[in-house]
C-alpha positions, 0 to 999 in steps of 0.5 A, spaced: 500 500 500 506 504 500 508 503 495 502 506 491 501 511 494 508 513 493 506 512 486 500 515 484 500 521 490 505 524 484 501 529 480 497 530 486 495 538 485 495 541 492 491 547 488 485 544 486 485 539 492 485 546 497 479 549 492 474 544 493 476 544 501 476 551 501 470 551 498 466 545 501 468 548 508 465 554 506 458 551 503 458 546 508 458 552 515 453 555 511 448 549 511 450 547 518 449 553 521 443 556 516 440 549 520 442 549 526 440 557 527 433 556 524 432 550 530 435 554 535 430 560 533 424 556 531 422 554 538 422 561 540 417 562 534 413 556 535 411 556 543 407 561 546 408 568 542 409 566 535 410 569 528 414 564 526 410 558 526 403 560 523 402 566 519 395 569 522 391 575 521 385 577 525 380 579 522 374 584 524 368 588 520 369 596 519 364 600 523 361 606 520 357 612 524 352 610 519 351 603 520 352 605 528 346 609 528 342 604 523 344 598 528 347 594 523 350 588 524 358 587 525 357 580 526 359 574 521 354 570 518 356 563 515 356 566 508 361 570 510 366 564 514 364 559 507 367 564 503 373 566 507 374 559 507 373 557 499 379 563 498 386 561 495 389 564 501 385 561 507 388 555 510 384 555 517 379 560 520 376 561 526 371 564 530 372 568 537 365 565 541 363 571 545 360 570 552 352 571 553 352 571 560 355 577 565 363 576 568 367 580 574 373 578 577 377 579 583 384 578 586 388 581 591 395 580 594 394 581 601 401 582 603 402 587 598 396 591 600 393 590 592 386 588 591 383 589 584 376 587 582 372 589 574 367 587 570 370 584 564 368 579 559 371 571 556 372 570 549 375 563 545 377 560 540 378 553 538 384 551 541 389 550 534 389 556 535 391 559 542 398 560 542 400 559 549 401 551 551 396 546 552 398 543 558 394 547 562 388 548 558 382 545 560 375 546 564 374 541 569 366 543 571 368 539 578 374 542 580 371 550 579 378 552 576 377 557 569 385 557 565 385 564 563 390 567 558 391 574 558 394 579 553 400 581 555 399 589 553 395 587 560 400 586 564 404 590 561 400 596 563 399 594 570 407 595 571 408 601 567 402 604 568 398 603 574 404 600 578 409 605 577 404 611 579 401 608 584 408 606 587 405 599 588 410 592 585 411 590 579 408 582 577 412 578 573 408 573 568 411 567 574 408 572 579 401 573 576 400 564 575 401 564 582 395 568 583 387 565 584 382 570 580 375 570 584 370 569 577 362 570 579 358 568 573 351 571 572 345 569 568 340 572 564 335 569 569 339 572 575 343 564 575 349 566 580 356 562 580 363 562 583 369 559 579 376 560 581 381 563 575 388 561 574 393 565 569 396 560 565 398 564 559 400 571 556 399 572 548 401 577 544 397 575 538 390 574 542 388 581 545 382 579 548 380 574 555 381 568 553 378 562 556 377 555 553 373 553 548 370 548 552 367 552 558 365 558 553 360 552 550 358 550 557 358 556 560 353 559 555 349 554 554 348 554 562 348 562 563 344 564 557 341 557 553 336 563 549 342 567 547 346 566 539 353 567 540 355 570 534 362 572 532 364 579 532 372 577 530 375 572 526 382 569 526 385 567 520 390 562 517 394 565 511 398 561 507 402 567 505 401 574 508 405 577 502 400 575 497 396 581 494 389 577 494 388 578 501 388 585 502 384 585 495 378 581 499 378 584 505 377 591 501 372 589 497 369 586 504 370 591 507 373 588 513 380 590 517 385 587 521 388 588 528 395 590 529 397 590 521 397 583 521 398 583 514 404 588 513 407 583 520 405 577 516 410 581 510 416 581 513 415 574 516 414 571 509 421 575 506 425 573 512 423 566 511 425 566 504 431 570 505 433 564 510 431 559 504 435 563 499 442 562 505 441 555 506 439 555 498 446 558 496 451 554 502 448 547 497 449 551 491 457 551 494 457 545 497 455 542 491 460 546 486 466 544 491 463 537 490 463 537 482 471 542 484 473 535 489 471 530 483 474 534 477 481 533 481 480 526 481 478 524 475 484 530 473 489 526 477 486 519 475 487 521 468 494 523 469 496 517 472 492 512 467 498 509 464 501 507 472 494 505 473 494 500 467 501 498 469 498 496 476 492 493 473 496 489 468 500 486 473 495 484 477 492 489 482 485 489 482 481 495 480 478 496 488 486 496 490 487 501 486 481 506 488 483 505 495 488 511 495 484 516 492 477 513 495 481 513 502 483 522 500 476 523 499 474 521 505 480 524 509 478 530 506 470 530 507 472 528 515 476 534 516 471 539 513 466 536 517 469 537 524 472 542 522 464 545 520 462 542 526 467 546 530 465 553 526 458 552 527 459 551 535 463 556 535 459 562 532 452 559 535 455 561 542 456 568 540 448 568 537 445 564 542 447 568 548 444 574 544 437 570 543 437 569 551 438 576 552 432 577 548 428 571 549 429 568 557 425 563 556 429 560 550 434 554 552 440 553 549 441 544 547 445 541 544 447 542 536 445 535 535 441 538 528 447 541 525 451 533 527 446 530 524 445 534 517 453 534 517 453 527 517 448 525 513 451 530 508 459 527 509 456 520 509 452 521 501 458 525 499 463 520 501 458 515 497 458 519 491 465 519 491 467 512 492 462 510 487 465 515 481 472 514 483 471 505 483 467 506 476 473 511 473 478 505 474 473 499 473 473 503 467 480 504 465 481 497 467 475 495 462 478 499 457 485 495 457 482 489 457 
């Protein structure tokens, strides 16, 4: 085996060999890491507060002084969910339930001095999409217990508003699942029940109270049986926000969205198209590296040919033959891929301690992903190399003879 590798490592270009490193370094960081940072990034997306799993837009209809003193209607009809439902753009819709009956809550912490009660109101929606976890999220009419999720601008203006003028303390969202809400329901037959609250959730996407679905339809049925509860807000699913028919439809129905969904659901679009776009141009690298890695061989079996048949002639087989080469192309294939590796860690530290900083809640894990993607792609590229290099000697071989 010596021997061979003394004879064909003649003619061996450093240059081309370093270009296909280089460049299968360069394309493989660029995959690992486009990878690797999109699983990282996707949880926070994806799990409670989210723009990055679903593209949602909330839609209501346009009140007019004419039709407020008309007394027309601003409910959705079952045409008007047929037909949003039957549009290109539609992937799912929902409908906000309104409670029927009365709701006021309480809560107090004794040891701080607060306690704070209101009339308020209940909405749901089905649970796909409530975007808080589900471990929590269900109504048990014999424990008395309501899981109630809050918009987050609630919070918020507590703490930057009420409790900062008032001197009192500021609530963490931790703090404020610790609290019990005293819930008394009303019906429209003087029908009075107490329930206790629990805050399981926080959301920016669902500026309303949420409860489940579940007892909003028992509650209502219960509270006010004689009461239609038509929805005044919609929640919609759109396949892509960019898409231009969507305001179009809206114009013509004359509906309107909370919070510029549509301009938020832009930006999402283009931000994962620009992350395609970069995972995209790391496996166009990858892939001219691989073509670069190949040409050299193939360059370099083309030169030794004459020793390659002299080898064969006096009796070497074709796979003995490979084996120098094939064994270079996995040397270097298996340095790139540690070395990827190593880079991708590297660099993660330095993005992941920004993304705790601007998520808390996020939990850095292992970069398994980036180890299995890398694998899978030294392990295909490995293979293709090892099949063209045995099938450029077989055929040396099959020429001579």
């Amino acid at each position: 085996m010596k021997l061979l590798w003394k004879l064909l490592r003649q003619h061996i270009s450093i240059g081309q060999l370093a270009g296909f490193f280089l460049a299968n370094l360069f394309g493989m960081i660029i995959v690992l890491l486009s990878i690797q940072f999109y699983t990282d990034i996707i949880p926070v997306f994806t799990e409670g507060d989210t723009f990055m799993k679903k593209d949602y837009i909330i839609a209501t209809k346009k009140i007019s002084a004419i039709g407020s003193f008309a007394g027309k209607s601003n409910t959705f009809s079952d045409e008007d969910l047929k037909s949003l439902k039957e549009q290109s753009f539609t992937k799912n819709v929902g409908a906000f339930t309104p409670s029927q009956f009365k709701v006021s809550a309480g809560f107090g912490m004794q040891e701080a001095g607060i306690h704070l009660s209101t009339e308020m109101f209940f909405e749901s929606v089905p649970d796909q999409f409530v975007d808080v976890s589900l471990d929590k999220w269900h109504f048990d009419k014999e424990s008395r217990n309501i899981p109630i999720i809050l918009p987050r601008n609630y919070l918020n203006l507590y703490n930057f508003g009420f409790a900062q003028s008032r001197s009192l303390p500021k609530l963490s969202e931790g703090v404020m699942g610790l609290i019990q809400m005293d819930i008394v329901l009303r019906g429209e037959n003087g029908e009075k029940e107490q329930f206790k609250g629990n805050i399981v959730g926080f959301s920016n996407r669902l500026n309303t109270i949420l409860v489940p679905q579940t007892f909003m339809s028992w509650a209502n049925n219960e509270f006010a049986p004689n009461a239609e509860a038509q929805p005044v807000r919609l929640i919609i699913e759109v396949s892509n926000p960019a898409d231009a028919s969507i305001a179009k439809y809206f114009q013509q129905k004359g509906y309107d969205t909370e919070n510029d969904k549509l301009d938020a659901g832009k930006t999402t679009y283009f931000l994962r198209l620009i992350t395609g776009i970069v995972l995209g141009v790391g496996l166009f690298i990858s892939a001219l590296s691989f073509y670069i890695l190949m040409l050299s061989i193939f360059l370099l079996l083309q030169k030794n040919t004459t020793k390659l048949e002299s080898l064969l002639l006096i009796g070497y087989s074709p796979l003995k033959v490979a084996i120098p080469y094939q064994i270079l192309t996995l040397g270097l294939n298996l340095i790139v891929l540690f070395m990827s590796l190593g880079s991708v860690a590297w660099m993660r530290t330095y993005y992941t301690e920004v993304l705790t900083q601007l998520f808390p809640q996020m939990e850095v894990k292992f970069f398994w992903p980036a180890i299995i993607m890398g694998i899978i792609l030294f392990a295909a590229v490995s293979l293709i190399n090892v099949i063209a290099i045995k099938k450029k000697v077989a055929s040396i071989w099959m020429h001579k003879s």
